[in-house]
N, C-alpha and C positions, 0 to 999 in steps of 0.2 A: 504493500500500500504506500501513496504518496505520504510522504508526510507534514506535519503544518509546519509552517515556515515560522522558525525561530525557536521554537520551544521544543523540538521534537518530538513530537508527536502524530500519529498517525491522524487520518479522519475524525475515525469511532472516538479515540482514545483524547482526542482537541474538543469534541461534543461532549463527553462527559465531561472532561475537566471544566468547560465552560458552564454545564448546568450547575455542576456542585457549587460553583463561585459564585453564580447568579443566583443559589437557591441560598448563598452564605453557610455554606456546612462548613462546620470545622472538625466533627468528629461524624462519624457513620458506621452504623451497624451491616455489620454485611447483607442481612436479610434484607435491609431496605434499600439499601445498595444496587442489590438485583431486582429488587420493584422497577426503582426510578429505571436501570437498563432496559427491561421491558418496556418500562412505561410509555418512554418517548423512542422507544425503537431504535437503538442506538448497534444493538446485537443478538443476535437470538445465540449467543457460546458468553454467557456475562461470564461465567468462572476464568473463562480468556482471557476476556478483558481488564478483569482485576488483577490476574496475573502481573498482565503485562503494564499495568499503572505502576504493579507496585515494582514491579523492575526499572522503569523510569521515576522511582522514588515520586512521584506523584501524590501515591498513597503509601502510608507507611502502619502498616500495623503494632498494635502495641501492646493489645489483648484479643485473646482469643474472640474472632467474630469481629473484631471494633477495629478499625481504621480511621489514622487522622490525615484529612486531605492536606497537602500542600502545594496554595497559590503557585502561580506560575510566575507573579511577581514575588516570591519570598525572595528572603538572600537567608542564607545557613538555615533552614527548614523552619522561618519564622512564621508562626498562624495564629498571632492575635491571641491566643492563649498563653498565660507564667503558669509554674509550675502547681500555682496550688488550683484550677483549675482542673489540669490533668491530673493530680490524685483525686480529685471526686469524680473524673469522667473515669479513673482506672477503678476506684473503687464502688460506683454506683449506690453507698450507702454513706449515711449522715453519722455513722457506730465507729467514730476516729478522735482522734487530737493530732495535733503536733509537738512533739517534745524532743525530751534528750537533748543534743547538741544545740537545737536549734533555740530552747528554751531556755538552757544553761547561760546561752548567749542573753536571750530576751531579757532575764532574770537579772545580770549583774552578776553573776557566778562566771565568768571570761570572758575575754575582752576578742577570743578569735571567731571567725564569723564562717559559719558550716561550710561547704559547697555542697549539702548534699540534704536533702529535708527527710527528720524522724518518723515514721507516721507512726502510732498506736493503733490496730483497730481489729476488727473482729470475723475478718475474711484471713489474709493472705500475712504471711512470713519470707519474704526473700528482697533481695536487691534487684533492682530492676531501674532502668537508663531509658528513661522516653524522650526521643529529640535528643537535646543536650543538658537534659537534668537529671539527677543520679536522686534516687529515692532508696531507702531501706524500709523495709516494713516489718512489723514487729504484730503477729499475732496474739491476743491476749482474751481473756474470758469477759463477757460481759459484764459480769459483776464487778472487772477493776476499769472500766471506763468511770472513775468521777477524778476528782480536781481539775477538773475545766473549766476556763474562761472562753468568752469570743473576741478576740482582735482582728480587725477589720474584716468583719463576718466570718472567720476561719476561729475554728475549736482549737485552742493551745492548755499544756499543762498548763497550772499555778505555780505558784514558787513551792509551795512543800510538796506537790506531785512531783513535779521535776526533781528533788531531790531524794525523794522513793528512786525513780527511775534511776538516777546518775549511782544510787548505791546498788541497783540489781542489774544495773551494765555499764560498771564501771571501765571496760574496754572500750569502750568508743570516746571518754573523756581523760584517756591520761592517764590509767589507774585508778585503783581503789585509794592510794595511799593520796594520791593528787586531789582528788573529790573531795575527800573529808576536808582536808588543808583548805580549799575554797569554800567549802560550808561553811565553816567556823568562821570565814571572814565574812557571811553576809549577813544580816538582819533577817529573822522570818518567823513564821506565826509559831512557836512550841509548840501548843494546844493544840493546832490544826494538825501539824507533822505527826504526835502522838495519836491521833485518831486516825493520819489515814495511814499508820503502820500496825494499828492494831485492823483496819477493814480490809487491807492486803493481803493479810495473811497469810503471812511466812518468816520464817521463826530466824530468819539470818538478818531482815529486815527490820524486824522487831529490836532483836540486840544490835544492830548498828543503830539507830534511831535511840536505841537507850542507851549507851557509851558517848552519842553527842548531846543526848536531854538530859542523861541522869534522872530519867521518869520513876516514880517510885510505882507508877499507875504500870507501866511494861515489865518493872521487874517483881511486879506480884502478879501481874500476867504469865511473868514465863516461868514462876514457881506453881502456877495453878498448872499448868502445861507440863513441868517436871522439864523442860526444857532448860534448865542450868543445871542438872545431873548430868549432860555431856560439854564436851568443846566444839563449837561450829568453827570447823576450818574451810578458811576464806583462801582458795589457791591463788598465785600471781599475781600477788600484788607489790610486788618491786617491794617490797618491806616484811622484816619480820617483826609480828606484833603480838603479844599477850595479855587479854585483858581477863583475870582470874572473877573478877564482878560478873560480868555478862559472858563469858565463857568464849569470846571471840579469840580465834587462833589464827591467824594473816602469816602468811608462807610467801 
């Protein structure tokens, strides 16, 4: 087939690109994809033709089924969509926040700024690169979606979820030994931190949270628990640490 002048593109493959941009798609589900190709008769072989869009990066897939078109006028596969955008068009559910690095920053807890956005939520666990943004995702149970705010209509931790988080994955901020050290230098709610490490519920959380509050409330929690009759050791954390009170052991 001939094909159009400037953008390479065949006929078929110049007529759809043209409808998606006059219809303003920026993301498309494949099923509706192959409507629209019928629709306006563009191919009776559509699985072809998306083929061969997505060979000329046209379309670029990014979940299974979902495709994000890119103009003909982009430059580096820009489409009017940031990043936080595409994690709600990747995650199709409102069951998120943003935290960890990104909120450590938000916070006052350091001064280095992510390239790469947390998400908390209640679908997927893996790293995943849409266009040129780098996401991590972090599976978790519905019951630990709380300490969230909204900032600029986006779900972010609070400052004492974010330092739940920063002490159950302390690998993404520097270590465990690094974490605490910036904890101690911020301001933040005790009372709240104390509740939401007893509604997280887990017994390494609990005593990190009580070796920085000194809660008398956690540690007749983790006698009612029998959980100070052992040592919770903390692997790799670039320091060795003994706390005989709360039983924490850092290796």
């Amino acid at each position: 087939m001939k094909k159009t002048k400037g953008f390479g593109l065949t006929p078929n493959q110049g007529k759809l690109q043209s409808i998606l941009e006059y219809k303003k798609y920026k993301i498309i589900e494949r099923n509706d994809l192959i409507s629209l190709i019928f629709k306006y008769k563009i191919s009776n072989h559509p699985e072809y033709l998306i083929k061969s869009m997505l060979q000329k990066k046209r379309l670029i897939s990014f979940k299974r089924g979902y495709y994000i078109i890119i103009p003909v006028s982009s430059i580096d596969k820009t489409i009017g969509m940031d990043e936080f955008e595409l994690n709600e068009s990747f995650l199709k559910s409102n069951e998120y926040y943003i935290g960890l690095y990104n909120t450590f920053n938000l916070h006052g807890f350091s001064e280095q700024v992510p390239n790469k956005m947390f998400v908390f939520n209640t679908k997927y666990s893996t790293d995943k690169k849409i266009l040129h943004y780098n996401f991590k995702f972090f599976k978790i149970r519905k019951d630990k979606l709380f300490g969230i705010f909204r900032k600029y209509k986006y779900p972010y931790s609070d400052k004492e979820r974010t330092i739940i988080d920063a002490l159950d994955y302390p690998e993404y901020l520097g270590g465990l030994s690094e974490v605490i050290e910036r904890i101690k230098k911020v301001k933040y709610n005790k009372k709240r931190l104390i509740n939401y490490a007893i509604k997280y519920r887990s017994i390494k959380i609990i005593k990190l949270i009580g070796l920085l509050t000194n809660s008398n409330k956690l540690l007749n929690l983790l006698k009612k628990k029998k959980a100070l009759s052992y040592y919770t050791t903390i692997k790799k954390t670039s320091t060795k640490f003994l706390d005989k009170k709360w039983k924490i052991r850092m290796i």
